[in-house]
LUMGU-154784 format. One record per residue (C-alpha): residue in three letters; x, y, z. Coordinates in pm, whole numbers, plus 32768, in hexadecimal, padded with zeros to 4 digits. Layout:
BEGIN
('ALA',(X,Y,Z)),
...
end
This chain:
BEGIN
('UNK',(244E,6811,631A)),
('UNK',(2516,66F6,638E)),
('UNK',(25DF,6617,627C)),
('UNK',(25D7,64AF,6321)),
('UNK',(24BD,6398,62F9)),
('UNK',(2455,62B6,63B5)),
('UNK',(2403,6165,6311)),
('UNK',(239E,6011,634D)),
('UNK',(246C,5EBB,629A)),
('UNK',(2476,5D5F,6364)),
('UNK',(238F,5DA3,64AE)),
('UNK',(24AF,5EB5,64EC)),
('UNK',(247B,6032,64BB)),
('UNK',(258F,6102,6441)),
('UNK',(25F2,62AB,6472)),
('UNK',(269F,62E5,631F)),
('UNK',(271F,63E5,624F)),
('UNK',(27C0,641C,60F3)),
('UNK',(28EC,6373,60C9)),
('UNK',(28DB,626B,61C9)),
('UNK',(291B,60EE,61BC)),
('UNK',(2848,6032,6254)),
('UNK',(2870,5E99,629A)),
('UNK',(270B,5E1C,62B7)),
('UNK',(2698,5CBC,62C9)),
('UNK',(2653,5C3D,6145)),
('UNK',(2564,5CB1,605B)),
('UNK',(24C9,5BED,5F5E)),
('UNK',(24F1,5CC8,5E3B)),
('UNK',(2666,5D6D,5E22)),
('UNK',(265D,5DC7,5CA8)),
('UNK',(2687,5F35,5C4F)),
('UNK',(25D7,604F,5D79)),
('UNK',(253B,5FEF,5E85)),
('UNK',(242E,60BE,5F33)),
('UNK',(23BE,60F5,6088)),
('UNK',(22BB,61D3,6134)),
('UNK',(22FD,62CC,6247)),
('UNK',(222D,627E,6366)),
('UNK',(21C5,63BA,63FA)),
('UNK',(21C7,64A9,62CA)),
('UNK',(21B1,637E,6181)),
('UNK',(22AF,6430,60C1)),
('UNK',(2325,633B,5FD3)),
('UNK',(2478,6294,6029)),
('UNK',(2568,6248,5F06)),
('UNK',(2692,6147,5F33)),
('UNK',(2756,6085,5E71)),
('UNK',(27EC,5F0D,5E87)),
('UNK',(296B,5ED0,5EE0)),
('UNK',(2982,5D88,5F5B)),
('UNK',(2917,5C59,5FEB)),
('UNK',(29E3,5BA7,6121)),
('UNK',(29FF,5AC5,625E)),
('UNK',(2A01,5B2F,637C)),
('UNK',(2AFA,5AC3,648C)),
('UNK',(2A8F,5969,6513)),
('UNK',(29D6,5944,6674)),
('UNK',(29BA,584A,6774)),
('UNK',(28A3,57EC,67F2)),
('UNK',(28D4,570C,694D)),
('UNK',(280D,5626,6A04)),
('UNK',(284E,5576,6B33)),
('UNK',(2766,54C8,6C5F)),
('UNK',(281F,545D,6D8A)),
('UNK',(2842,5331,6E08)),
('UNK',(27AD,5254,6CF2)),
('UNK',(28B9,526E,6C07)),
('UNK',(2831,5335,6AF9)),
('UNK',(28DF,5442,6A47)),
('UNK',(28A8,54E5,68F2)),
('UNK',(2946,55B0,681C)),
('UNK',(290A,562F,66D6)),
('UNK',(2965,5757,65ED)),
('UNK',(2885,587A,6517)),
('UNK',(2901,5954,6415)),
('UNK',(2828,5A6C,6395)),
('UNK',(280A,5ABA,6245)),
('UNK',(282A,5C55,620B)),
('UNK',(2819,5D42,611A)),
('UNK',(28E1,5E70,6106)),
('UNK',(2805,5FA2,604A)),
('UNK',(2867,612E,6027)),
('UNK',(274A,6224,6060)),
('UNK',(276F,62C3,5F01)),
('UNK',(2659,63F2,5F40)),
('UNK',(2526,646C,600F)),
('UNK',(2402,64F2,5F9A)),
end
């Protein structure tokens, strides 16, 4: 029996196991345990809160030639950083 999980947070699926930390886009609710759902099996996925960050800043460029027209403008993305506590 394998001891990973596969689950689903942000539009992104994840392979985890115990122990691992995970930075996944950011979750509403970040008091106390969070649970997740494997996808294939539905063993229940246990993990707990560290911390919420920023991620590094991106540029995002425009430009059209010839008519003068450039843009630029930045994005940072607002993670969370969980550990997968235990697998049911």
């Amino acid at each position: 029996m394998a001891d990973f999980a596969v689950i689903k947070t942000g539009g992104k699926q994840y392979k985890v196991k115990e122990g691992d930390i995970l930075e996944i886009e950011k979750i509403a609710d970040t008091t106390g345990k969070i649970e997740f759902t494997d996808l294939f099996a539905g063993k229940k996925v246990t993990a707990s809160f560290i911390e919420e960050f920023r991620d590094s800043k991106i540029r995002v460029y425009k430009f059209k030639r010839k008519t003068r027209y450039k843009k630029v403008q930045g994005h940072r993305q607002t993670l969370n950083r969980i550990k997968i506590e235990s697998i049911a």
